[in-house]
PyMOL Python script that loads the backbone (N, CA, C, O; Angstrom):
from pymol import cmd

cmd.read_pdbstr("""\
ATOM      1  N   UNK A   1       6.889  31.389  15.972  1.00  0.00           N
ATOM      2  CA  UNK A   1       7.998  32.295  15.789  1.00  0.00           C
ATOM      3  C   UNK A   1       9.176  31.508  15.220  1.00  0.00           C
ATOM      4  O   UNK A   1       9.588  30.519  15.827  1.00  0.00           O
ATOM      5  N   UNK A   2       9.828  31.982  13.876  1.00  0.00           N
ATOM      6  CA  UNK A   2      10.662  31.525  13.717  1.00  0.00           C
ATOM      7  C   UNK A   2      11.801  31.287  14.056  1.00  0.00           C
ATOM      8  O   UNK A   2      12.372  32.377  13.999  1.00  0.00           O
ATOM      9  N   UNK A   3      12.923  30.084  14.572  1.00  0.00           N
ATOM     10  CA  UNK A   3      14.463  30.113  14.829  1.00  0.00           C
ATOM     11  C   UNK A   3      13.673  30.234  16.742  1.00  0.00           C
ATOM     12  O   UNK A   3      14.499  30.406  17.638  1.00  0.00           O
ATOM     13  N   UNK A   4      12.973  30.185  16.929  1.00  0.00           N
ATOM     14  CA  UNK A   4      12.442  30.016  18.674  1.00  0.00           C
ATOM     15  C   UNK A   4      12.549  28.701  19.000  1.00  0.00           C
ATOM     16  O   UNK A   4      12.858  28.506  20.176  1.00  0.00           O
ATOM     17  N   UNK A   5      12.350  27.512  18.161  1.00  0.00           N
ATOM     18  CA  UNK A   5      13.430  26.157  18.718  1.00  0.00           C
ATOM     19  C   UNK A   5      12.212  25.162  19.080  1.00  0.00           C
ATOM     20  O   UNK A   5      12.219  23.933  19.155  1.00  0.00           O
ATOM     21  N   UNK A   6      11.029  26.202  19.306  1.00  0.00           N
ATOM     22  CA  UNK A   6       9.692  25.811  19.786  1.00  0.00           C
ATOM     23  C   UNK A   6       8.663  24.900  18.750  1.00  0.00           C
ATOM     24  O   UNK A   6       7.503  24.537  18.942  1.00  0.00           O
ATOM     25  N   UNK A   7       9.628  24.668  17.499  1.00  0.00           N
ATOM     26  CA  UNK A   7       8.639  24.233  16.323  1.00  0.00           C
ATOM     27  C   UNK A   7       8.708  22.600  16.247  1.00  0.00           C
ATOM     28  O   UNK A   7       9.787  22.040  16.440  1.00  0.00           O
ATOM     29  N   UNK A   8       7.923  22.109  16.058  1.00  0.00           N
ATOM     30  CA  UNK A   8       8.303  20.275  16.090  1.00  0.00           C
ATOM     31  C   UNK A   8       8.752  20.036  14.507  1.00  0.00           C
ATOM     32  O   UNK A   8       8.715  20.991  13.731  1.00  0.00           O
ATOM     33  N   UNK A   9       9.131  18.865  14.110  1.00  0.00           N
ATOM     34  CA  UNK A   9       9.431  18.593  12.974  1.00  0.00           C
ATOM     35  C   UNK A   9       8.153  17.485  12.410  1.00  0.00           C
ATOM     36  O   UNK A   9       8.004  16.386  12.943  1.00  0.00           O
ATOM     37  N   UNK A  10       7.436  17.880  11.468  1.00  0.00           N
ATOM     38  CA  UNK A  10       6.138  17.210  11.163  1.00  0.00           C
ATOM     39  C   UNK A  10       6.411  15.537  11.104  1.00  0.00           C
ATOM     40  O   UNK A  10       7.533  15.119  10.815  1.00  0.00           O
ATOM     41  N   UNK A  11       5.052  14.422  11.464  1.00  0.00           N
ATOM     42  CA  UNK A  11       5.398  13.240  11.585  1.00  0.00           C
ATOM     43  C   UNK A  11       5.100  12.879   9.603  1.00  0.00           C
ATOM     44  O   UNK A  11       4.290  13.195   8.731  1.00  0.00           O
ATOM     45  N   UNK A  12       6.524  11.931   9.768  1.00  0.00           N
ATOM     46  CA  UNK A  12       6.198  11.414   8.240  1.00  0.00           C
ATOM     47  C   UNK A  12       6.294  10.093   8.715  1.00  0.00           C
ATOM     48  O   UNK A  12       7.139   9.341   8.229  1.00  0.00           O
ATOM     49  N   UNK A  13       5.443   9.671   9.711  1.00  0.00           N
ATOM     50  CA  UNK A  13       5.228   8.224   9.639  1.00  0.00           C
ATOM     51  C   UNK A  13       3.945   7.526   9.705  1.00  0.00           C
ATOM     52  O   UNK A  13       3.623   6.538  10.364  1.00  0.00           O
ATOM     53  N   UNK A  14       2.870   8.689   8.377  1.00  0.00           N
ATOM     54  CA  UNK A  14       1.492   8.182   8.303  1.00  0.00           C
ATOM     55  C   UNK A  14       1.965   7.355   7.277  1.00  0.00           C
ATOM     56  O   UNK A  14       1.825   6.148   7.472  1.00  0.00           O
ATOM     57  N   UNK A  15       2.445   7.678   6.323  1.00  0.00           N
ATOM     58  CA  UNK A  15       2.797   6.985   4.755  1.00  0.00           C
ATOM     59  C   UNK A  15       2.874   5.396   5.164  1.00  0.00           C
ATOM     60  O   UNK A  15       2.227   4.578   4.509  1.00  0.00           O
ATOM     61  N   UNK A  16       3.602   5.036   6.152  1.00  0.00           N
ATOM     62  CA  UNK A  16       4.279   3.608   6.294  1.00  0.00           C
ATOM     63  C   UNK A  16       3.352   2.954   7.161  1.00  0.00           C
ATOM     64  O   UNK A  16       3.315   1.726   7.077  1.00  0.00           O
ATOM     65  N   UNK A  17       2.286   3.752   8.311  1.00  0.00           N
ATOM     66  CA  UNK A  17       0.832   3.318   8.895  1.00  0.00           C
ATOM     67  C   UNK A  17       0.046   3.030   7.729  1.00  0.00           C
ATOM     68  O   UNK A  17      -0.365   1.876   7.610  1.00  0.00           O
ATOM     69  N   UNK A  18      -0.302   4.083   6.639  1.00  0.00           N
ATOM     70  CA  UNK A  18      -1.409   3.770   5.940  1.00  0.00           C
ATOM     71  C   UNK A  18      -1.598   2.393   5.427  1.00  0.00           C
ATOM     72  O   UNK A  18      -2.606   1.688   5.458  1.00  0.00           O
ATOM     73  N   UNK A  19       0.197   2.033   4.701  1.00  0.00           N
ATOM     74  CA  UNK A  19       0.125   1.129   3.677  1.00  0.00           C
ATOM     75  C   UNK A  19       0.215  -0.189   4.703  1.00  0.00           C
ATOM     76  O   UNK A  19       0.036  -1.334   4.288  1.00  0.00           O
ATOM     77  N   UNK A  20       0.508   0.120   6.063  1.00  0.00           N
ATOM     78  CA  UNK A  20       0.274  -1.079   6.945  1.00  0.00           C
ATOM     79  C   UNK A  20      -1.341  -1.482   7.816  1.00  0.00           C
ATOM     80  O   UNK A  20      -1.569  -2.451   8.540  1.00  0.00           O
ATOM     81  N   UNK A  21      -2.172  -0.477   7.464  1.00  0.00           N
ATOM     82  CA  UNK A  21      -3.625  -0.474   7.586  1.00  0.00           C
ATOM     83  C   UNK A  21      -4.360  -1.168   6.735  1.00  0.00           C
ATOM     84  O   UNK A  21      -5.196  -2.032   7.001  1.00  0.00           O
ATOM     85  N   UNK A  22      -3.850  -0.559   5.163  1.00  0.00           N
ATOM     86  CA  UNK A  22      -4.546  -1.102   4.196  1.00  0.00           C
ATOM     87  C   UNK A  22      -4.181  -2.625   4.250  1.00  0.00           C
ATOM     88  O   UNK A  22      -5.131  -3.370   4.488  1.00  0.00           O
ATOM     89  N   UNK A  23      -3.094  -3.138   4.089  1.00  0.00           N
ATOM     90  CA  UNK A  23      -2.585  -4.425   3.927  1.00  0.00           C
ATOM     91  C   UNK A  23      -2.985  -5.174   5.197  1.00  0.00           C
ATOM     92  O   UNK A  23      -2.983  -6.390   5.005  1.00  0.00           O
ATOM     93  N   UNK A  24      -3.362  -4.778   6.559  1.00  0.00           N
ATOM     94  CA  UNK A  24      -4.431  -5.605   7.425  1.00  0.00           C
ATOM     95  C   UNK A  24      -5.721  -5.588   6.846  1.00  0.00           C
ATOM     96  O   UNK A  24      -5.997  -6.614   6.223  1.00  0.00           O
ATOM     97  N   UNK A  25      -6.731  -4.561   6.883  1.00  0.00           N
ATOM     98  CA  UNK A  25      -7.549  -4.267   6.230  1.00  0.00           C
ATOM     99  C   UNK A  25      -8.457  -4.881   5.106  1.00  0.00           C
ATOM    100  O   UNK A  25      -9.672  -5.067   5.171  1.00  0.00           O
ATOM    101  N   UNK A  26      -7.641  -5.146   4.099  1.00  0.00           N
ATOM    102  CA  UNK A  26      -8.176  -6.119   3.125  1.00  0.00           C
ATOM    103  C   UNK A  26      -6.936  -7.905   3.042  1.00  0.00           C
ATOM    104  O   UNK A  26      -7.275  -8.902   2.404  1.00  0.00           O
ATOM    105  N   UNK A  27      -5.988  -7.825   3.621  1.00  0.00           N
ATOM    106  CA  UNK A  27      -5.515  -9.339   4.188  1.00  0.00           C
ATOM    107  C   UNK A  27      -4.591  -9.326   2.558  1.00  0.00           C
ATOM    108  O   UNK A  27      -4.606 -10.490   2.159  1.00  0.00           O
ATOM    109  N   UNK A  28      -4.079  -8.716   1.877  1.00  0.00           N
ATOM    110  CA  UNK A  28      -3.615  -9.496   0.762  1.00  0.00           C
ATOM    111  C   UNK A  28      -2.059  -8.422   0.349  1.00  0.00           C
ATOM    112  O   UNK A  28      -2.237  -7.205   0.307  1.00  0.00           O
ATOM    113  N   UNK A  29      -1.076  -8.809   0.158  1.00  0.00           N
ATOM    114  CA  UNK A  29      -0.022  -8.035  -0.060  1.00  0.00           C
ATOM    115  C   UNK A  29       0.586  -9.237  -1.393  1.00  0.00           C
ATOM    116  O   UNK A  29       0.342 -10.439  -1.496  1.00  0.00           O
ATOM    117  N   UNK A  30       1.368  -8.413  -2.207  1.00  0.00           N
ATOM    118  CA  UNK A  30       1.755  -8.916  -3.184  1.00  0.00           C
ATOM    119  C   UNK A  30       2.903  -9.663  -2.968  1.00  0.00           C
ATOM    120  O   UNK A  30       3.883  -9.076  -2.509  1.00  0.00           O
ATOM    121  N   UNK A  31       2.985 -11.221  -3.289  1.00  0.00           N
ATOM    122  CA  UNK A  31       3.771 -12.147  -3.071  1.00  0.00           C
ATOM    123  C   UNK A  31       5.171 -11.907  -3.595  1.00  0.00           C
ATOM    124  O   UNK A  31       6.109 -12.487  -3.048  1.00  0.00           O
ATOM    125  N   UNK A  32       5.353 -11.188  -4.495  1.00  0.00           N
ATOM    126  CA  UNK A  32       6.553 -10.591  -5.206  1.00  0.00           C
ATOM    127  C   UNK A  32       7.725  -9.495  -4.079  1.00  0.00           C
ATOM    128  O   UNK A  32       8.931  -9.523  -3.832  1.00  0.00           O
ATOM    129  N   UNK A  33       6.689  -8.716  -3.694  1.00  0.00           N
ATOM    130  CA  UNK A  33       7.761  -7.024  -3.329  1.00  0.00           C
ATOM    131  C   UNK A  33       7.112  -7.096  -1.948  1.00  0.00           C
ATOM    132  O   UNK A  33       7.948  -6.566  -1.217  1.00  0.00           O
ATOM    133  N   UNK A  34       6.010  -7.489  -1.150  1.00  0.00           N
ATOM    134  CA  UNK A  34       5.573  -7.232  -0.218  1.00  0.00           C
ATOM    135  C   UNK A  34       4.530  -6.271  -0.304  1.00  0.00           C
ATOM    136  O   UNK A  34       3.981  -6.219   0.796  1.00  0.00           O
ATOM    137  N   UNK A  35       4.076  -5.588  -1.010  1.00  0.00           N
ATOM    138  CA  UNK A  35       3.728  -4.359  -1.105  1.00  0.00           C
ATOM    139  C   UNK A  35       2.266  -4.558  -1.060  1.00  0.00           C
ATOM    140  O   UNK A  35       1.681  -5.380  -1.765  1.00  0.00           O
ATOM    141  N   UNK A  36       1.751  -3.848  -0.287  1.00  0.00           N
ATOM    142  CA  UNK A  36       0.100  -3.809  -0.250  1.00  0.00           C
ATOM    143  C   UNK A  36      -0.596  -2.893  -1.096  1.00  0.00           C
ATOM    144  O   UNK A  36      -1.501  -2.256  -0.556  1.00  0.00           O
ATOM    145  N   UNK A  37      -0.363  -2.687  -2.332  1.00  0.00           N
ATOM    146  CA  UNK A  37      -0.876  -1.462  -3.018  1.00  0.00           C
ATOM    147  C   UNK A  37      -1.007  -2.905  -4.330  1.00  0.00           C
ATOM    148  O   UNK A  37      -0.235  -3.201  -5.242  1.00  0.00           O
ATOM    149  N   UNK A  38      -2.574  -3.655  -3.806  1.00  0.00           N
ATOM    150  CA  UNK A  38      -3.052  -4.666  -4.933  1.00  0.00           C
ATOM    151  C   UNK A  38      -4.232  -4.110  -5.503  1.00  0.00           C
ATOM    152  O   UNK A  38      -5.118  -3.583  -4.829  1.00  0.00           O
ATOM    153  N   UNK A  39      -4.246  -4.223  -6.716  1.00  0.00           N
ATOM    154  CA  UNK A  39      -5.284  -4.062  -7.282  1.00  0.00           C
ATOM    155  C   UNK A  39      -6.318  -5.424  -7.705  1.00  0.00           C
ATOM    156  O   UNK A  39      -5.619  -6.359  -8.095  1.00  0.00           O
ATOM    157  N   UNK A  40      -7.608  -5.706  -7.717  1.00  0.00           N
ATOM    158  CA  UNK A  40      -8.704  -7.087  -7.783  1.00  0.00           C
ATOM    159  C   UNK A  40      -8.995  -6.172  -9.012  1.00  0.00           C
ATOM    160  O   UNK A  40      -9.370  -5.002  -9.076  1.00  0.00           O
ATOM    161  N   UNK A  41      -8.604  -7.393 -10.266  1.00  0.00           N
ATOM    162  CA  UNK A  41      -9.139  -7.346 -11.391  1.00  0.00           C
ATOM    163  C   UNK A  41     -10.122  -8.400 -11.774  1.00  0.00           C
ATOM    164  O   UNK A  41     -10.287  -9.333 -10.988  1.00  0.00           O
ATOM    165  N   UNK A  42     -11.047  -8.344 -13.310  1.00  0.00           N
ATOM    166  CA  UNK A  42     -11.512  -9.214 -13.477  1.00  0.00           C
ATOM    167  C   UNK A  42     -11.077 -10.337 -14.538  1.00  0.00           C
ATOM    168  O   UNK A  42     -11.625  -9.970 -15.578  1.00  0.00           O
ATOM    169  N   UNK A  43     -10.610 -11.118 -14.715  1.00  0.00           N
ATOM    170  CA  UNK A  43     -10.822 -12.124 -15.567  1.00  0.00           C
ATOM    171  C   UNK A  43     -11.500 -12.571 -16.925  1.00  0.00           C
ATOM    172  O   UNK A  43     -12.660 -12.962 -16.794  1.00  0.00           O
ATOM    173  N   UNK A  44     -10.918 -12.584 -18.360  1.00  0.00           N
ATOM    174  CA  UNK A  44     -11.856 -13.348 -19.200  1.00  0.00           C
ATOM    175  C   UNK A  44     -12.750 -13.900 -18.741  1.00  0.00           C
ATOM    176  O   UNK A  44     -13.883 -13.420 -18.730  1.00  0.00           O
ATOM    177  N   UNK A  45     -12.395 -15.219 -18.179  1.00  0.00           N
ATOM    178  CA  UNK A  45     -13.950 -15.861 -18.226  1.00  0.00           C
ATOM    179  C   UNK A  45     -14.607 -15.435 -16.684  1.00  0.00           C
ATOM    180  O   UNK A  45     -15.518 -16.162 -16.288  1.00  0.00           O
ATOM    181  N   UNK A  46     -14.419 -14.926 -16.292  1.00  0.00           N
ATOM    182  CA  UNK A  46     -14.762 -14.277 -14.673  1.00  0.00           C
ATOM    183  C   UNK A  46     -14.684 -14.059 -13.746  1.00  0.00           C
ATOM    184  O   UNK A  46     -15.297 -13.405 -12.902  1.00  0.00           O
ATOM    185  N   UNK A  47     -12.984 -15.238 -13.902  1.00  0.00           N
ATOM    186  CA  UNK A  47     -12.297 -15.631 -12.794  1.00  0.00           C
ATOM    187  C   UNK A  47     -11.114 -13.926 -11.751  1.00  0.00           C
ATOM    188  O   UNK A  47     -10.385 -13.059 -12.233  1.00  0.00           O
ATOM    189  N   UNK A  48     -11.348 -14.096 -10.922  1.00  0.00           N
ATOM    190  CA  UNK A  48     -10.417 -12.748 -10.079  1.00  0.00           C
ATOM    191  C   UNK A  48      -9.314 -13.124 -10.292  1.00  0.00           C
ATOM    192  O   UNK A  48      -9.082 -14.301 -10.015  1.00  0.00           O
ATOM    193  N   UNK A  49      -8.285 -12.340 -10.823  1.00  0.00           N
ATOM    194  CA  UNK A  49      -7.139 -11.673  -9.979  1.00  0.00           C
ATOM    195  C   UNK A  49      -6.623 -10.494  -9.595  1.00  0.00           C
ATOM    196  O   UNK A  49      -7.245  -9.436  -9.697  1.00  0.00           O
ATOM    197  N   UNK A  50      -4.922 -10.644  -8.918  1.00  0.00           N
ATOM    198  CA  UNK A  50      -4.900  -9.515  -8.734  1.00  0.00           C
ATOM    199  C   UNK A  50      -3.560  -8.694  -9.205  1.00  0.00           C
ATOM    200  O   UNK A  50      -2.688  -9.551  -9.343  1.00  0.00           O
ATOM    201  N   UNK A  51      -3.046  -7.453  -9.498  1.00  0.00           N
ATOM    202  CA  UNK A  51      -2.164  -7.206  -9.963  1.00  0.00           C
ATOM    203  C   UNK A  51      -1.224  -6.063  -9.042  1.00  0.00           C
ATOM    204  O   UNK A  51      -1.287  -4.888  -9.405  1.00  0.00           O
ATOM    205  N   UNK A  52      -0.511  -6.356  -8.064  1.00  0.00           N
ATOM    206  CA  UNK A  52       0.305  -5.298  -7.725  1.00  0.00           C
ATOM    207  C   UNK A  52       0.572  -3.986  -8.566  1.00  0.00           C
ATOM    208  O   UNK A  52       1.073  -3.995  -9.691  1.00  0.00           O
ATOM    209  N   UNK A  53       0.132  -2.737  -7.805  1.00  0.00           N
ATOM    210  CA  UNK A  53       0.518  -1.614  -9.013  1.00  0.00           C
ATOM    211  C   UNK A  53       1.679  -0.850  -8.462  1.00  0.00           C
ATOM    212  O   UNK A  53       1.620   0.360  -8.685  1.00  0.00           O
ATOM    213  N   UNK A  54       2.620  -1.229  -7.862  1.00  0.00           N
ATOM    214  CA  UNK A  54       4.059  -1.412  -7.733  1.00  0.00           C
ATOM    215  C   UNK A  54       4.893  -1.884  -7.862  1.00  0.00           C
ATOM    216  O   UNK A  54       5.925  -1.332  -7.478  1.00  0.00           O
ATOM    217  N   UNK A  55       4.956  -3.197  -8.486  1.00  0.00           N
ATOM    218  CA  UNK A  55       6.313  -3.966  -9.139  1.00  0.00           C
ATOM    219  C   UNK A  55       5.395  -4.501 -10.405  1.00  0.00           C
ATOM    220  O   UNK A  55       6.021  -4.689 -11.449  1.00  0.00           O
ATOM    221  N   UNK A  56       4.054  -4.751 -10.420  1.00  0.00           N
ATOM    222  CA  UNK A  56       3.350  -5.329 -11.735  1.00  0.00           C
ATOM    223  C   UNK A  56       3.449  -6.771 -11.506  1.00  0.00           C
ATOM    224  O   UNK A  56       3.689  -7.380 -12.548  1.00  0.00           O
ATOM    225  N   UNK A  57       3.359  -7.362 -10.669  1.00  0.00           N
ATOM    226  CA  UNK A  57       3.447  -8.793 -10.767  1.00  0.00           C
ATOM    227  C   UNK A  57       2.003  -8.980 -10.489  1.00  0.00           C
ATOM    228  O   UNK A  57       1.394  -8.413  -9.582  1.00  0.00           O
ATOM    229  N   UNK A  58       1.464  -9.885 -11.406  1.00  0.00           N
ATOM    230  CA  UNK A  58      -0.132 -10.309 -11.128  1.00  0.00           C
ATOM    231  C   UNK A  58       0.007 -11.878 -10.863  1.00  0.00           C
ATOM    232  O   UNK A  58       0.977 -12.577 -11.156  1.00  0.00           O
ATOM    233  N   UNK A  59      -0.996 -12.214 -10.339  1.00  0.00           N
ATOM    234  CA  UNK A  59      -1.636 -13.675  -9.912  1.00  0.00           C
ATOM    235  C   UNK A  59      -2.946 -13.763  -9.407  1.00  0.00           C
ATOM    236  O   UNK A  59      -3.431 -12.767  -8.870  1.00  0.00           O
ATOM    237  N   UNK A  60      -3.701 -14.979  -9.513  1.00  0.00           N
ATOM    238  CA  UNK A  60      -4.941 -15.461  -9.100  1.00  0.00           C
ATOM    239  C   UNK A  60      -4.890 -16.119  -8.016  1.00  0.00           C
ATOM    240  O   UNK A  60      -5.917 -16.601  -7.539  1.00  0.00           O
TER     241      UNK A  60
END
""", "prot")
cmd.dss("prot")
cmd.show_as("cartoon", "prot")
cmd.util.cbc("prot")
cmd.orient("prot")
């Protein structure tokens, strides 16, 4: 029922769990921004790295 006082206000604190799951999860956050949203690319000659797809800073 609306304006009944009885309604909760939805949790918006999966967003900031997820990206703190993932970043245990696979162990690697980007040395730049902190940010656990890395992407594992491949390399010319075969070698890994990886490229944050939030600030763009890459490294091996």
């Amino acid at each position: 029922m609306a304006g009944s006082g009885s309604e909760e206000a939805p949790d918006r604190s999966g967003a900031a769990d997820a990206a703190d799951t993932a970043r245990v999860r696979i162990g690697l956050s980007c040395p730049s921004c902190g940010s656990a949203h890395v992407a594992q690319v491949l390399g010319d000659n075969g070698g890994v790295s990886y490229v944050c797809t939030s600030c763009g800073h890459s490294w091996s």
